[in-house]
DOKOL-313711 format. One line per field, with one value per residue: residue number from 0; chain; x, y, z of N, C-alpha, C, O in turn. Coordinates in Angstrom, 1 decimal. Example, Ala and Ser with C-alpha at 12.3 -4.5 7.8 and 13.67 -1.06 7.14 Angstrom:
2
num <- (0, 1)
chaine <- (A, A)
nx <- (13.2, 12.8)
ny <- (-5.7, -2.2)
nz <- (7.8, 7.1)
cax <- (12.3, 13.7)
cay <- (-4.5, -1.1)
caz <- (7.8, 7.1)
cx <- (13.2, 12.9)
cy <- (-3.3, 0.0)
cz <- (7.8, 7.9)
ox <- (14.2, 13.4)
oy <- (-3.3, 1.1)
oz <- (8.5, 8.0)
# end
This chain:
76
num <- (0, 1, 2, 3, 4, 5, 6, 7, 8, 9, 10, 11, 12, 13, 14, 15, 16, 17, 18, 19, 20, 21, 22, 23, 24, 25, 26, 27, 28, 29, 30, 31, 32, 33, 34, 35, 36, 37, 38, 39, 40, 41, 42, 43, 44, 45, 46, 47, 48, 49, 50, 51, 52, 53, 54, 55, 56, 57, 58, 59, 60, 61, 62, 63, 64, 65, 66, 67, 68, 69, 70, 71, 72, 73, 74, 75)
chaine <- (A, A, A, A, A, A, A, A, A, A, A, A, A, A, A, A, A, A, A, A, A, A, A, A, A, A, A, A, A, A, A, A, A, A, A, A, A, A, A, A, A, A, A, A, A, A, A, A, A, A, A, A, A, A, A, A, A, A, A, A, A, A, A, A, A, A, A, A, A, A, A, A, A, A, A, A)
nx <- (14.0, 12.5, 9.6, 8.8, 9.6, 8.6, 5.9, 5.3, 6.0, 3.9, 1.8, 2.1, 1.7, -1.1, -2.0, -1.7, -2.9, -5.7, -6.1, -5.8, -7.9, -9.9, -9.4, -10.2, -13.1, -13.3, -14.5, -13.5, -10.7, -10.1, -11.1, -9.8, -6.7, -7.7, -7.5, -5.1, -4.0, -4.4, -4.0, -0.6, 0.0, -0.2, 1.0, 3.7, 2.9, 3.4, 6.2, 7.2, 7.1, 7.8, 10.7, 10.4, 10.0, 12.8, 14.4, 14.1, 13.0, 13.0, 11.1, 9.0, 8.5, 7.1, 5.1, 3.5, 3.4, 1.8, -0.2, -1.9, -2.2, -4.4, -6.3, -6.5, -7.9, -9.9, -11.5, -12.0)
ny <- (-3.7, -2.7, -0.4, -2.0, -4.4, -5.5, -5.2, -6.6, -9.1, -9.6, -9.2, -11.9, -13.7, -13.0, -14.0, -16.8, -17.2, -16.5, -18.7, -21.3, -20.7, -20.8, -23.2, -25.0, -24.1, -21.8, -18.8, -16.6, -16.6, -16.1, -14.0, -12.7, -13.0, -11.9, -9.0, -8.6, -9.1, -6.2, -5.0, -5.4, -4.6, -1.8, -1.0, -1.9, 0.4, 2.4, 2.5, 2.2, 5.2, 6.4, 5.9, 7.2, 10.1, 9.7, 9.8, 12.0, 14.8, 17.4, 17.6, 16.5, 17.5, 19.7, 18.9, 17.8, 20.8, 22.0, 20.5, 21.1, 23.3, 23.2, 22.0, 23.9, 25.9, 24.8, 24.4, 26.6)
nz <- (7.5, 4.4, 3.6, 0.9, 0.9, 3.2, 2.5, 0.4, 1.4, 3.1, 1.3, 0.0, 2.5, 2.9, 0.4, 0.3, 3.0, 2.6, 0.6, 1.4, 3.4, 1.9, 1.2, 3.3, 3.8, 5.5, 5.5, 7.6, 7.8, 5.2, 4.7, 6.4, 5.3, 2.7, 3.4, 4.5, 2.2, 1.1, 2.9, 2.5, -0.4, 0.3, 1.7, -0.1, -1.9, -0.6, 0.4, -2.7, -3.0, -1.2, -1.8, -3.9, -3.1, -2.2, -3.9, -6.0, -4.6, -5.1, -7.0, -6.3, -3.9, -5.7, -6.7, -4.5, -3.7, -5.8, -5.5, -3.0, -3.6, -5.5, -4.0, -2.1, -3.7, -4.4, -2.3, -0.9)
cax <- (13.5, 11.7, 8.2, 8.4, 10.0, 7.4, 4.9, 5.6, 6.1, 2.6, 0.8, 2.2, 1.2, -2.2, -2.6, -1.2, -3.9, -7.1, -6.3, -5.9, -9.3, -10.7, -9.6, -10.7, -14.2, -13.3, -15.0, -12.9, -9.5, -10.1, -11.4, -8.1, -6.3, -7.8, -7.3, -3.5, -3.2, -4.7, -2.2, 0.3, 0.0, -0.6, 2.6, 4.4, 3.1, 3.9, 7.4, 7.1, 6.3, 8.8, 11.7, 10.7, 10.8, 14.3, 15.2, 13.5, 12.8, 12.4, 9.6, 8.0, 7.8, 6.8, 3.6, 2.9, 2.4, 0.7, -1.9, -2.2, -3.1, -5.3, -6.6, -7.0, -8.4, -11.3, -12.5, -12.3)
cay <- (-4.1, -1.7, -1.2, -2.2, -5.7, -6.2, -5.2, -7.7, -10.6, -9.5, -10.0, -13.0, -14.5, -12.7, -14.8, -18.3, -17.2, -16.6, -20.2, -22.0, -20.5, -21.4, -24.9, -25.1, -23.6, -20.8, -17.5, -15.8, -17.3, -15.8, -12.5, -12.1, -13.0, -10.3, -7.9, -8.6, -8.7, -5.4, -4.1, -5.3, -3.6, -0.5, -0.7, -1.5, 1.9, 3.5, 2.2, 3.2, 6.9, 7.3, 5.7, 8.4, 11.3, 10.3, 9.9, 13.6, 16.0, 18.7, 17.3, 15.7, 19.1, 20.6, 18.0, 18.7, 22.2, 22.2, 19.2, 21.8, 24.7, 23.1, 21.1, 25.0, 26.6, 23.5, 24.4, 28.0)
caz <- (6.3, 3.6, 3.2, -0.6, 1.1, 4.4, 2.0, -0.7, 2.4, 4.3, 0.2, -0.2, 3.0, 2.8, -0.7, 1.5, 4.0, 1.7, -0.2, 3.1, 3.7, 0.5, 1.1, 4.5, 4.0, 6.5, 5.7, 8.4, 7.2, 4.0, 5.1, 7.0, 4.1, 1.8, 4.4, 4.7, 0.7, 0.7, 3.3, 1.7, -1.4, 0.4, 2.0, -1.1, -2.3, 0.2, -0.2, -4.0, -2.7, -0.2, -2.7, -5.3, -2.9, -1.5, -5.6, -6.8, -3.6, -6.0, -7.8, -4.9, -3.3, -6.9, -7.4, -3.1, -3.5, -6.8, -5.2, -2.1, -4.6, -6.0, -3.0, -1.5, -4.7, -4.4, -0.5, -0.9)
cx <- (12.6, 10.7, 7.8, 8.6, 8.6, 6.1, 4.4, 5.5, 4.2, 1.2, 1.0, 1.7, -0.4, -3.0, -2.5, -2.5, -5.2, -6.5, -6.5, -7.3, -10.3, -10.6, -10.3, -12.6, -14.1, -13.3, -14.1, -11.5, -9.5, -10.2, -9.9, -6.9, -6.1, -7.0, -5.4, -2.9, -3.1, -3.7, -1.0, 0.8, -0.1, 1.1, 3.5, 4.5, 3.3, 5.4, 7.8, 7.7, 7.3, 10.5, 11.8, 11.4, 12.0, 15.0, 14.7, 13.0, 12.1, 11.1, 8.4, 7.4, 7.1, 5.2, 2.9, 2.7, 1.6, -0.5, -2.3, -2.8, -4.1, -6.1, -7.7, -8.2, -10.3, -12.4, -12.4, -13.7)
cy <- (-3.0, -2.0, -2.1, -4.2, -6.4, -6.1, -6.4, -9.5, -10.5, -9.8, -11.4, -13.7, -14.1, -14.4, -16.7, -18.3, -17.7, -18.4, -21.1, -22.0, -20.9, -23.0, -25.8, -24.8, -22.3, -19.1, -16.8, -15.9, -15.9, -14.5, -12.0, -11.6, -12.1, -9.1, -7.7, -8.4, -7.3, -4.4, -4.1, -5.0, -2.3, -0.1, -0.9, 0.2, 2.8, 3.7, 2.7, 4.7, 7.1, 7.4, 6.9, 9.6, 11.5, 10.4, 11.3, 14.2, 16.7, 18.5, 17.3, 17.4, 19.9, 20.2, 18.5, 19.9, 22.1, 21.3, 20.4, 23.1, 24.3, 23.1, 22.7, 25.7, 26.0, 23.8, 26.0, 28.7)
cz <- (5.7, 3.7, 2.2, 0.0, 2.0, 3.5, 1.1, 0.1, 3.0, 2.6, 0.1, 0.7, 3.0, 1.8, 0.1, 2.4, 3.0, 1.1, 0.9, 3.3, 3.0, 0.6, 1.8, 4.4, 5.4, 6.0, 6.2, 8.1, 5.7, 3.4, 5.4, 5.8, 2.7, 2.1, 4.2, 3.5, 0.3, 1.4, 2.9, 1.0, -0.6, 0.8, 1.2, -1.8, -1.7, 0.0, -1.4, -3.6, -2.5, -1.2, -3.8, -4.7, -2.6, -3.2, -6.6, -5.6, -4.1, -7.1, -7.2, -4.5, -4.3, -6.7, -5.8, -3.2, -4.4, -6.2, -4.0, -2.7, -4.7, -5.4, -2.3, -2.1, -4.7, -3.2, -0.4, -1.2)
ox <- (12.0, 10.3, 6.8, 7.9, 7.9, 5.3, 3.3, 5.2, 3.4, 0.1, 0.0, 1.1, -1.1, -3.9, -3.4, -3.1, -5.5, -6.9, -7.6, -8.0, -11.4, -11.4, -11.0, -13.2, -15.0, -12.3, -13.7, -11.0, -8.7, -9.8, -9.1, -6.5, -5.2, -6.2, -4.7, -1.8, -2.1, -3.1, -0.3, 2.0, -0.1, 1.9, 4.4, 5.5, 3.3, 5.9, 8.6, 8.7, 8.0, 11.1, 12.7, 12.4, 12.6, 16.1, 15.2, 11.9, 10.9, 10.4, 7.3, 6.4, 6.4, 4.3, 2.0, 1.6, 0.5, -1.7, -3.5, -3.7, -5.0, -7.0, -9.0, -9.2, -11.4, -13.6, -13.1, -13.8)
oy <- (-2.4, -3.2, -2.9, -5.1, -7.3, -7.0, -6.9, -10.6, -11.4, -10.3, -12.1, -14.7, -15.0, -15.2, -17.5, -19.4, -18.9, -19.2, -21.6, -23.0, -21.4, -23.8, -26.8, -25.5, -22.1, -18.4, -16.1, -14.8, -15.0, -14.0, -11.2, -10.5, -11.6, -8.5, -6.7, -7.9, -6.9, -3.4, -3.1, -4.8, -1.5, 0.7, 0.0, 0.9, 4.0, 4.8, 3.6, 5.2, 7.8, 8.4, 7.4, 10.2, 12.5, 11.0, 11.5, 13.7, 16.9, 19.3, 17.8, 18.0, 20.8, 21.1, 19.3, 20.3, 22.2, 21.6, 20.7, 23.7, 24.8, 23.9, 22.7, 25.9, 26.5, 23.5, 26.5, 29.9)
oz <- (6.5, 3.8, 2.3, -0.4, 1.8, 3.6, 1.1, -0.3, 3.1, 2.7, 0.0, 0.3, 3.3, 2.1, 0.3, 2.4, 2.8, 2.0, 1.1, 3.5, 3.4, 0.3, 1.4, 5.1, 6.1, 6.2, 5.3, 8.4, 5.6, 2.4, 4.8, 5.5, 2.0, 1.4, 3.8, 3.3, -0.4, 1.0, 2.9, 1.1, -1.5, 0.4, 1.3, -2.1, -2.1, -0.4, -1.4, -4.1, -3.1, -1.4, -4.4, -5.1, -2.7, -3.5, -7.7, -5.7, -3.9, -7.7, -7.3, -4.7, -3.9, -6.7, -5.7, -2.8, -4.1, -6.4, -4.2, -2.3, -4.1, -5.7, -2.2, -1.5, -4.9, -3.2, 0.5, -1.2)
# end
């Protein structure tokens, strides 16, 4: 399964969790829930990311070195 998919399944139950929690009065329920929305999305963009580089290489690597120039130019 893709990230862009596990990510998109692991927000939605995040959001299922937190309400549950909310209904319940359970603080910790709801915390969880955040937590898992927030992974969720992260792993969608990650997904995003990776989908671009295998669709432009040559960019990807363009925008990576330029961020590494700069990145360099910054701690120098």
């Amino acid at each position: 399964m893709s990230d862009r998919l596990q990510g998109t399944a692991r927000d939605l139950g995040g959001r299922v969790q937190e309400t549950v929690g909310n209904l319940a009065g359970d603080t910790k329920t709801q915390a969880e829930g955040m937590y898992n929305q927030a992974a969720g999305q992260a792993q969608q963009a990650m997904g995003q990311f990776g989908d671009m580089v295998k669709s432009q290489p040559v960019a990807s690597i363009a925008v990576a070195l330029g961020l590494g120039y700069i990145l360099g130019r910054l701690t120098a």
